[in-house]
C-alpha positions as a Markdown table, in Angstrom:
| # | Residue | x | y | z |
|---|---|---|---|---|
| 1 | Unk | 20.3 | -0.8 | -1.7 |
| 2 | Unk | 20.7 | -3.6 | -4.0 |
| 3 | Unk | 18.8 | -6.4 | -2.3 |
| 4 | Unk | 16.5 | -8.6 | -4.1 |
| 5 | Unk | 12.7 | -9.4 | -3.6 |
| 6 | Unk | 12.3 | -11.4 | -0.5 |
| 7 | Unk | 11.0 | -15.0 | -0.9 |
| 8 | Unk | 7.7 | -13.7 | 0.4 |
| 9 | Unk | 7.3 | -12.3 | -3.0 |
| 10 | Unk | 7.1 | -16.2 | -4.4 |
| 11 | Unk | 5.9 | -16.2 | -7.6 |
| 12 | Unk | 7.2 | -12.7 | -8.5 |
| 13 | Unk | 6.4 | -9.4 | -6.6 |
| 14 | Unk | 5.7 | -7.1 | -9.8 |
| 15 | Unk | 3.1 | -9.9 | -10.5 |
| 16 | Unk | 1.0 | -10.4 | -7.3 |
| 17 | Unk | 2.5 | -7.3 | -5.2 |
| 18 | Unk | 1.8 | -7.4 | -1.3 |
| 19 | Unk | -0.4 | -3.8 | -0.4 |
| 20 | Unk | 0.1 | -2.1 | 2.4 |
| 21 | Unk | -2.2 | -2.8 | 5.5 |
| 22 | Unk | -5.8 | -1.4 | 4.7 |
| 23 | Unk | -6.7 | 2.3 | 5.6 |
| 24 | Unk | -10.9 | 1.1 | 5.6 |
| 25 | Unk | -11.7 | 2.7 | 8.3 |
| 26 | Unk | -9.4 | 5.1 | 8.8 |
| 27 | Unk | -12.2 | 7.4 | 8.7 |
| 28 | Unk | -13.8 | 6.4 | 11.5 |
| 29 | Unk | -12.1 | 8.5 | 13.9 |
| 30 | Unk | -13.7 | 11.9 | 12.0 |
| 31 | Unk | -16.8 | 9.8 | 12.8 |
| 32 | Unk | -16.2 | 9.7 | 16.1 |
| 33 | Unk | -16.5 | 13.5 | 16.5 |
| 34 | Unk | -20.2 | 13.6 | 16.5 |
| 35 | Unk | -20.6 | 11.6 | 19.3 |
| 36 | Unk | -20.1 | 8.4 | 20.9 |
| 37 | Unk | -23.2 | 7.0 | 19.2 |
| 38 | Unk | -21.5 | 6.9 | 15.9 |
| 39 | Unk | -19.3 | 4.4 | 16.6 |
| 40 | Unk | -21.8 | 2.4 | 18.7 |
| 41 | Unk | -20.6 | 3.2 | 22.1 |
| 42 | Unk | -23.9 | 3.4 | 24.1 |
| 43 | Unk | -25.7 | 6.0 | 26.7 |
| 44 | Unk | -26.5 | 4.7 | 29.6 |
| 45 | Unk | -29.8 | 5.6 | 30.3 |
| 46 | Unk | -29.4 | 8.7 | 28.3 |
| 47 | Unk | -31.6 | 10.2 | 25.3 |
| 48 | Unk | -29.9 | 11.0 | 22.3 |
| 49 | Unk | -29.2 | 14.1 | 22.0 |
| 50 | Unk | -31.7 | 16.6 | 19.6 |
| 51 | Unk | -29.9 | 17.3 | 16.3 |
| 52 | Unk | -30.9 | 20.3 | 13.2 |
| 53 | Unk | -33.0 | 18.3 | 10.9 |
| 54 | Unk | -29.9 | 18.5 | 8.3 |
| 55 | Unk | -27.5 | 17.4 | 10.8 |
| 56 | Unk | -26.1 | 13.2 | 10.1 |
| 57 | Unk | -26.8 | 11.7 | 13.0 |
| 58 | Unk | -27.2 | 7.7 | 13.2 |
| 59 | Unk | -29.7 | 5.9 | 15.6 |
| 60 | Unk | -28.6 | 3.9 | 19.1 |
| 61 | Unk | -27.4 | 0.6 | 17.9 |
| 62 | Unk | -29.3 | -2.3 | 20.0 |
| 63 | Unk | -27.2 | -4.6 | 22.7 |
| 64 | Unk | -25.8 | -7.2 | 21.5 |
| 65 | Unk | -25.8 | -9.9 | 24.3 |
| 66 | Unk | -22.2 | -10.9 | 23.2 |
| 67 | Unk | -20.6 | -7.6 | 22.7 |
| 68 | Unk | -19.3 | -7.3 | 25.9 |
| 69 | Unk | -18.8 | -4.3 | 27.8 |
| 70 | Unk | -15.0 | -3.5 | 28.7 |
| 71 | Unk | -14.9 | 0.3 | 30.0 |
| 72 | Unk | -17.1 | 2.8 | 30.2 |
| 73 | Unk | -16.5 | 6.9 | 30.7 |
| 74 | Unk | -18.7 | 9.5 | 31.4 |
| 75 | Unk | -22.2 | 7.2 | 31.4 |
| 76 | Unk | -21.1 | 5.4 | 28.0 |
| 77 | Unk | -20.0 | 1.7 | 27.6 |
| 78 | Unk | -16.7 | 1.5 | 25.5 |
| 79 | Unk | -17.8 | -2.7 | 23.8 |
| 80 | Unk | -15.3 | -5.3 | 22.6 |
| 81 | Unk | -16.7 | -4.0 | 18.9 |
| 82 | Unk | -15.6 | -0.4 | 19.7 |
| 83 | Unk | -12.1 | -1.9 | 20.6 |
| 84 | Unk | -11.7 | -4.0 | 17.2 |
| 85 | Unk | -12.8 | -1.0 | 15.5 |
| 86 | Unk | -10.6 | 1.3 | 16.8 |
| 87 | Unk | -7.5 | -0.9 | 16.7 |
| 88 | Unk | -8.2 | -1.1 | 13.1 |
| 89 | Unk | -8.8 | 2.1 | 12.7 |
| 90 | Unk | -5.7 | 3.3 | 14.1 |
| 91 | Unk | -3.3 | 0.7 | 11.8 |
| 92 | Unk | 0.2 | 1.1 | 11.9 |
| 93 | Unk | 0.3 | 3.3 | 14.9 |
| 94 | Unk | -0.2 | 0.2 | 17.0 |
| 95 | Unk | 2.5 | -1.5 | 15.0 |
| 96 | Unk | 5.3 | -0.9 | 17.7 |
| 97 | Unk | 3.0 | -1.3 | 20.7 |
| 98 | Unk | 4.0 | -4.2 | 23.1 |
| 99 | Unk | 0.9 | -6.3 | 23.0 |
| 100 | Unk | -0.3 | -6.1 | 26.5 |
| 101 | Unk | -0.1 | -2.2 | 26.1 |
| 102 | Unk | -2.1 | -2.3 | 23.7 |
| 103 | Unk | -5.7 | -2.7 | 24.7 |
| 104 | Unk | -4.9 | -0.5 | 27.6 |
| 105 | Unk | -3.9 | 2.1 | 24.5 |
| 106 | Unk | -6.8 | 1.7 | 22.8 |
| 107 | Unk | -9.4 | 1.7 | 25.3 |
| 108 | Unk | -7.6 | 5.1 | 26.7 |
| 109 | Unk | -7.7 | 6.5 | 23.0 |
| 110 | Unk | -11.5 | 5.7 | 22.8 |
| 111 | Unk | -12.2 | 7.2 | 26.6 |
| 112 | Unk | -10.0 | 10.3 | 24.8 |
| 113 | Unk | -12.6 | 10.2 | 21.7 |
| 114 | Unk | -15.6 | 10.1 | 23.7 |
| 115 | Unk | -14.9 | 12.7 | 26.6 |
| 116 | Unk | -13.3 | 15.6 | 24.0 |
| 117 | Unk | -16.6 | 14.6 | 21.6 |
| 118 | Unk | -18.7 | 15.4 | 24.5 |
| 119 | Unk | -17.0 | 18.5 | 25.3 |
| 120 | Unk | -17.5 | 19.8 | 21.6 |
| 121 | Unk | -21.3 | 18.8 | 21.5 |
| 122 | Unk | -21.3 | 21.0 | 24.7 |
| 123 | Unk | -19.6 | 23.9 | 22.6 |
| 124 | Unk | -22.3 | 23.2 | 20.1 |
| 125 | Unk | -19.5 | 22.8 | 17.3 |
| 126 | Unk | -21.8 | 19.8 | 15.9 |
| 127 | Unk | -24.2 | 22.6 | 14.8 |
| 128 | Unk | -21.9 | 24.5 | 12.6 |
| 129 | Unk | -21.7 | 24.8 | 9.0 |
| 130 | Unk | -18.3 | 23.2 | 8.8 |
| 131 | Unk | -18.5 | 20.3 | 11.2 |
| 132 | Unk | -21.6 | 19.5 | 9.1 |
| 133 | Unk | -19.4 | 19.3 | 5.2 |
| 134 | Unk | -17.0 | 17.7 | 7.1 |
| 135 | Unk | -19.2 | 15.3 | 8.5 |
| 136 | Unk | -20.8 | 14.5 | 5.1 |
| 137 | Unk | -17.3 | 14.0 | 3.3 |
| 138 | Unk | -16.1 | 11.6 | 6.1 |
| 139 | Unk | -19.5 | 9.5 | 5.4 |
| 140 | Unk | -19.1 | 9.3 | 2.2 |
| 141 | Unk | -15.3 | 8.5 | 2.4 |
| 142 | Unk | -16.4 | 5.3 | 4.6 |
| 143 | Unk | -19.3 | 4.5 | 2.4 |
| 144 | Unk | -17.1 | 4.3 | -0.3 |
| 145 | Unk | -14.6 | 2.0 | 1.8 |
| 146 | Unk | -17.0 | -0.1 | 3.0 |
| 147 | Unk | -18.7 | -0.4 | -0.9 |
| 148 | Unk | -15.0 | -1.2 | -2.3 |
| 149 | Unk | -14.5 | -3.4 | 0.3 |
| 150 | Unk | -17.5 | -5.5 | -1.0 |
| 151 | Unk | -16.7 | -5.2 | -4.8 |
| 152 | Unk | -13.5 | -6.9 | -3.7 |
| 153 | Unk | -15.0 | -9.5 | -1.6 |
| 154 | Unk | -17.3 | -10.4 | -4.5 |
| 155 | Unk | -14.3 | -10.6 | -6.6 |
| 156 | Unk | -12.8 | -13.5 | -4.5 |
| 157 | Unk | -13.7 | -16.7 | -6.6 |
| 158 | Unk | -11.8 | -19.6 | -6.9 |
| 159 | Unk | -11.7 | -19.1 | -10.5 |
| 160 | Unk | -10.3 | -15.8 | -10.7 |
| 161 | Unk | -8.1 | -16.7 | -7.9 |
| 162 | Unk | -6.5 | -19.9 | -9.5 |
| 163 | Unk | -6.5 | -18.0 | -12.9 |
| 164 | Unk | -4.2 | -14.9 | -11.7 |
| 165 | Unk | -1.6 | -17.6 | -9.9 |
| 166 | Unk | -1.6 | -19.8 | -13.5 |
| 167 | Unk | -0.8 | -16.5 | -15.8 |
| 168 | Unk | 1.6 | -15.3 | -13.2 |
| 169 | Unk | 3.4 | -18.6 | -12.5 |
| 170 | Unk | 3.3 | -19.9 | -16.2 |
| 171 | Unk | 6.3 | -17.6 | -17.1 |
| 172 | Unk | 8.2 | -18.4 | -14.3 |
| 173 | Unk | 8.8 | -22.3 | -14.8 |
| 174 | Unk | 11.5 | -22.1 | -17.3 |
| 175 | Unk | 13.4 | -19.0 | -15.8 |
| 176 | Unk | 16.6 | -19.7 | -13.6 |
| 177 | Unk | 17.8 | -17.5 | -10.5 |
| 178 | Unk | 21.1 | -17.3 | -8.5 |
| 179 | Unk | 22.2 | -17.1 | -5.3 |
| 180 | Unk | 25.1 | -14.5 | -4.7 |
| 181 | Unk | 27.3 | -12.5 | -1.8 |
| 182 | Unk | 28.3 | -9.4 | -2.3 |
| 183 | Unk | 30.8 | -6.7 | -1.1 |
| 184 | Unk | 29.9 | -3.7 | -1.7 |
| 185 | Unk | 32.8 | -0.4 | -1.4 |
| 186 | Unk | 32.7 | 3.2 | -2.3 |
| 187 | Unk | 35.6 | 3.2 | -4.7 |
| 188 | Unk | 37.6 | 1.1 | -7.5 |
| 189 | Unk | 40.8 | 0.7 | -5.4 |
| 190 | Unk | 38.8 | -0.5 | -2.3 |
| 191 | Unk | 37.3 | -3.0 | -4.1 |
| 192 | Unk | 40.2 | -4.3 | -5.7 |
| 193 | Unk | 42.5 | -4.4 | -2.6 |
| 194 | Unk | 39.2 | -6.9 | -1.1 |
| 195 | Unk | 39.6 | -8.9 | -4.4 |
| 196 | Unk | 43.7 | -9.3 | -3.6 |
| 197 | Unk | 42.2 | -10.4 | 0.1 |
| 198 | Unk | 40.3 | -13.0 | -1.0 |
| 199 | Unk | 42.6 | -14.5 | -3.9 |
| 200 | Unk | 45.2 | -14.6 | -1.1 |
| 201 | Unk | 42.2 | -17.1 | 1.2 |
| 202 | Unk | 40.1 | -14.3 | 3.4 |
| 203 | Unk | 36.8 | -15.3 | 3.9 |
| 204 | Unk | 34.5 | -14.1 | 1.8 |
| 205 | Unk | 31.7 | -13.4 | 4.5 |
| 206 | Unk | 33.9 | -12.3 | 6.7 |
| 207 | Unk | 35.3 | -9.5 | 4.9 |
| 208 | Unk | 31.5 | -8.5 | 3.9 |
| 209 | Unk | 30.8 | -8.0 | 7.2 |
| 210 | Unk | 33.9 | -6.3 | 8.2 |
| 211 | Unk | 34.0 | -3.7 | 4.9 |
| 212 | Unk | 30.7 | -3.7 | 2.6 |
| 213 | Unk | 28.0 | -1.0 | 3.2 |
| 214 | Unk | 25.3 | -2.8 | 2.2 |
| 215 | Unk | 22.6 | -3.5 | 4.8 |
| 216 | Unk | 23.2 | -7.1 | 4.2 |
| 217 | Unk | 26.8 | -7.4 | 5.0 |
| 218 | Unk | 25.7 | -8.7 | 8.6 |
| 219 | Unk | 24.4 | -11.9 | 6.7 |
| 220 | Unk | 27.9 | -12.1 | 4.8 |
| 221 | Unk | 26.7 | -10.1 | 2.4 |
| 222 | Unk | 24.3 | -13.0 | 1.4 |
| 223 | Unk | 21.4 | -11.9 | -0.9 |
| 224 | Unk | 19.6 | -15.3 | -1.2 |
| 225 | Unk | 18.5 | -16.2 | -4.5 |
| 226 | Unk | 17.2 | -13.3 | -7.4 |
| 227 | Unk | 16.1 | -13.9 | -11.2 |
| 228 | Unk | 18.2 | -11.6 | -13.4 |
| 229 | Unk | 15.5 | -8.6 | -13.4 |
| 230 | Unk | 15.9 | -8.2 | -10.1 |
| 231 | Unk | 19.2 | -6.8 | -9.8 |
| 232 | Unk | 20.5 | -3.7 | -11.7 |
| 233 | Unk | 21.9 | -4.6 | -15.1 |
| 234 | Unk | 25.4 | -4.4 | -14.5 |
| 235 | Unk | 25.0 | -6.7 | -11.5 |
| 236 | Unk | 22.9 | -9.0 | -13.5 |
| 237 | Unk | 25.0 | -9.3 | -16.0 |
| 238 | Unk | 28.3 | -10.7 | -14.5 |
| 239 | Unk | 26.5 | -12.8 | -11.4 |
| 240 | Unk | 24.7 | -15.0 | -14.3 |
| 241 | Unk | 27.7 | -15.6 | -16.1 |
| 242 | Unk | 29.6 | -16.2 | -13.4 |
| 243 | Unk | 29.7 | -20.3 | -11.7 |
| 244 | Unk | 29.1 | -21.6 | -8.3 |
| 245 | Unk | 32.4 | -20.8 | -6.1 |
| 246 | Unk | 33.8 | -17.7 | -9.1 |
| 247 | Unk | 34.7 | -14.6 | -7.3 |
| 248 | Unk | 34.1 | -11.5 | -9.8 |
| 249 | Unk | 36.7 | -8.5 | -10.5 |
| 250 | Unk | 35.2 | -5.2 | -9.2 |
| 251 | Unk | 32.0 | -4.4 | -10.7 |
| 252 | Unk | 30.5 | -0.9 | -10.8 |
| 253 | Unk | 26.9 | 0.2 | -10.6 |
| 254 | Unk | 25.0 | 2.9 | -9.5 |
| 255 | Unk | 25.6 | 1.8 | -5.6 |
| 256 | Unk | 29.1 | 1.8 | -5.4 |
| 257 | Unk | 31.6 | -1.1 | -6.2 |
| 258 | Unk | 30.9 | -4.7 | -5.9 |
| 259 | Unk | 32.6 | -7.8 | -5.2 |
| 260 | Unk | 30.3 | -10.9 | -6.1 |
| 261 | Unk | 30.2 | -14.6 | -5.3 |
| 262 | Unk | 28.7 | -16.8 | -6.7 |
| 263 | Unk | 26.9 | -19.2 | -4.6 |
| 264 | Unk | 24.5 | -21.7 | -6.6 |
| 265 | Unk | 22.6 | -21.5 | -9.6 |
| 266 | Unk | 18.7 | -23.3 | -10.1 |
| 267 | Unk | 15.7 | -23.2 | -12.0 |
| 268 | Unk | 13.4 | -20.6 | -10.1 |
| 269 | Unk | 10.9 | -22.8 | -8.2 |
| 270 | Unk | 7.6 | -21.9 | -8.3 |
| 271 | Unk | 5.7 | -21.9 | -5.3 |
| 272 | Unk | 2.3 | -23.7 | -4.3 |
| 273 | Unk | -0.8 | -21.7 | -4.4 |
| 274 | Unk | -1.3 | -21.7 | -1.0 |
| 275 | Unk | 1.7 | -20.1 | -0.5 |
| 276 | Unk | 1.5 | -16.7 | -2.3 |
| 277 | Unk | -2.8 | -17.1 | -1.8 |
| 278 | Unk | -2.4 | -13.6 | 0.2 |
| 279 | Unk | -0.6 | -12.0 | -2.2 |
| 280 | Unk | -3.0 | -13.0 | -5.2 |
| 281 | Unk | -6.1 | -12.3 | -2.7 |
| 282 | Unk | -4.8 | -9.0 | -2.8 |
| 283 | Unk | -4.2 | -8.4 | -6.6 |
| 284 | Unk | -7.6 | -9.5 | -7.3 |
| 285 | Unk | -9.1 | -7.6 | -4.5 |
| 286 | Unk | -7.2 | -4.5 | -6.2 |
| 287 | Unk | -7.7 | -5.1 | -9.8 |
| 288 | Unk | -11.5 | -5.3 | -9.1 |
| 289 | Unk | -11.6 | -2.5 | -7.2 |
| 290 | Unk | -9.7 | -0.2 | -9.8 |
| 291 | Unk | -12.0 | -1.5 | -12.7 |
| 292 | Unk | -15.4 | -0.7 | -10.2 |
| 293 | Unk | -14.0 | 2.8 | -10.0 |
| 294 | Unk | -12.7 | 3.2 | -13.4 |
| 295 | Unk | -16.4 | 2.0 | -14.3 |
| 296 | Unk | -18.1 | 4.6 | -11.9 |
| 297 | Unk | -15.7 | 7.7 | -13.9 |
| 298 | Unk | -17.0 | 6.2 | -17.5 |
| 299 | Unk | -20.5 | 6.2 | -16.4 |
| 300 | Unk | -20.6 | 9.7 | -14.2 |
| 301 | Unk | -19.5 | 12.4 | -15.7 |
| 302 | Unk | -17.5 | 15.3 | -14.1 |
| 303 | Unk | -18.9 | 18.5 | -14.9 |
| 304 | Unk | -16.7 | 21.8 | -13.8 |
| 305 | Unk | -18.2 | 24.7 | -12.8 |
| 306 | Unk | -15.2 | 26.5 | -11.2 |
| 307 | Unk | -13.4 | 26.4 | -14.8 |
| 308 | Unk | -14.5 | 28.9 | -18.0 |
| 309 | Unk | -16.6 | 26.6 | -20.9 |
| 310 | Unk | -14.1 | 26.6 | -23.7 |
| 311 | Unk | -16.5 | 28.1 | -26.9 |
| 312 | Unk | -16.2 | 25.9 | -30.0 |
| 313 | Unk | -13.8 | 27.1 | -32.2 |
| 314 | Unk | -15.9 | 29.0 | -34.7 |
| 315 | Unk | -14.7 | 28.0 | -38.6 |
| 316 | Unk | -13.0 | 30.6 | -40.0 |
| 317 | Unk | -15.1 | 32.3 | -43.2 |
| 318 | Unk | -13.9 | 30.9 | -46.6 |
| 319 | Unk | -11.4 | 32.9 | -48.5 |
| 320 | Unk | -12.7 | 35.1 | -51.3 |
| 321 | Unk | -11.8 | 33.3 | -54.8 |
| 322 | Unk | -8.9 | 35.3 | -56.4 |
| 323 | Unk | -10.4 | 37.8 | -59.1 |
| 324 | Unk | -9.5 | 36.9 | -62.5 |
| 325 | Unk | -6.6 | 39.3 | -64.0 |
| 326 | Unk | -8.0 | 42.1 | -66.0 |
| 327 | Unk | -7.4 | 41.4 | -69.9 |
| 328 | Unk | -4.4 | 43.0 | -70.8 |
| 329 | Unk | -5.5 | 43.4 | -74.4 |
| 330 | Unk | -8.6 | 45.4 | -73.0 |
């Protein structure tokens, strides 16, 4: 597909890129696997449990008058806290999920967690070796969320904020953008045959949504306005020499043949700060967390066991000096 980068990319996308939502806590539901005490669901009226000495446990959290209780299951209270954290936990699976199905989802999935946790402490799997490296890895994996989540927090100045959107921007004021249809066909004679059509007065965006392939041909093949290095070369090329109202002859790329109109030609506007804050929030957020852990690799080194020590290459003993020829007059 040939489309270009939305106008939710503002300033420009390969600058301040949007991430994907955040897997923080992702974790969590590993967590949950040693109990409902780990994620703060609480007994009622119930001892903890006794643990090994080297088994992670973590201590009843205290009620909190305003973390209200919404379920409970098998004696433990399921709090509006455990519901935020498992609705973040589970992400994009809740994506799709009408929203007044989805508390009822998410308050089933914790009843799930809780009851099968309880049948395994029953089982006694929290006592085995495996449940135990397993355990430690999946602490450690949120420790390391929650400690990345606070480099990047700190990392949220004004400063550094204002001073990512004024590199990123400052390129951007002199550059100019177009906006273009397109028709996009299989072969050559296809697209020449919709170039005849629209000499003769078709529609333009009528025929894109009757013949192109593109996924924007229900738009009239519209593709809004792109800078040149947003398109594939060939594309680029001809739409920016091209002016408003020109109709192109078939032009070939990767994709397939194209038919292109030109619609309008500008200076690419730059947006307002507090329009692409998100996206710069999020490059910041990034770029400090990258340089923390790049930090944490310079300063810790990685020493392999599991891998033979390469000895030194021992120096080679220096040739013997060439013996002098005998004296052929002796």
């Amino acid at each position: 597909m040939i489309r270009p980068l939305s106008i939710a990319a503002a300033a420009d996308a390969a600058i301040l890129p949007v991430p994907p939502r955040s897997r923080l806590l992702r974790t969590v539901a590993a967590l949950l696997l040693a109990g409902p005490l780990v994620i703060g669901c609480s007994e009622q009226q119930q001892p903890a449990a006794k643990q090994p000495a080297d088994t992670l446990t973590t201590a009843p959290r205290a009620a909190d008058p305003n973390d209200k209780v919404v379920a409970r299951v098998a004696g433990t209270d399921i709090r509006e806290s455990d519901v935020a954290t498992a609705e973040e936990d589970l992400g994009s699976e809740l994506e799709n999920v009408a929203p007044d199905q989805k508390r009822e989802q998410v308050v089933a999935y914790l009843a799930d967690v809780i009851t099968a946790a309880r049948a395994a402490e029953a089982a006694k799997l929290a006592e085995t070796e495996g449940f135990r490296r397993r355990m430690e890895l999946q602490r450690n994996k949120l420790l390391m969320g929650l400690q990345l989540q606070a480099v990047g927090k700190e990392a949220l100045t004004d400063e550094a904020l204002r001073k990512v959107y004024d590199d990123a921007t400052k390129t951007l004021r002199n550059e100019e953008e177009v906006r273009a249809r397109h028709i996009l066909v299989e072969t050559e004679d296809e697209a020449k045959a919709i170039a005849e059509q629209i000499k003769g007065g078709a529609d333009f965006a009528a025929l894109a949504k009757e013949k192109s392939k593109d996924p924007g041909a229900a738009d009239g093949g519209d593709l809004g306005y792109f800078g040149k290095e947003q398109m594939v070369p060939e594309f680029s090329t001809v739409a920016f020499q091209m002016y408003p109202g020109q109709v192109s002859n078939p032009v070939k790329t990767q994709f397939g043949w194209h038919i292109i109109k030109l619609e309008d030609k500008r200076q690419k506007v730059v947006p307002e700060f507090e329009q692409v804050r998100d996206q710069v929030e999020a490059f910041v957020t990034r770029k400090a967390q990258t340089d923390y852990i790049a930090k944490l690799r310079a300063e810790n080194k990685i020493e392999r066991l599991d891998q033979p020590t390469t000895p030194p290459a021992e120096k080679s003993a220096p040739e013997a000096a060439p013996k002098a020829a005998p004296d052929a007059q002796k």
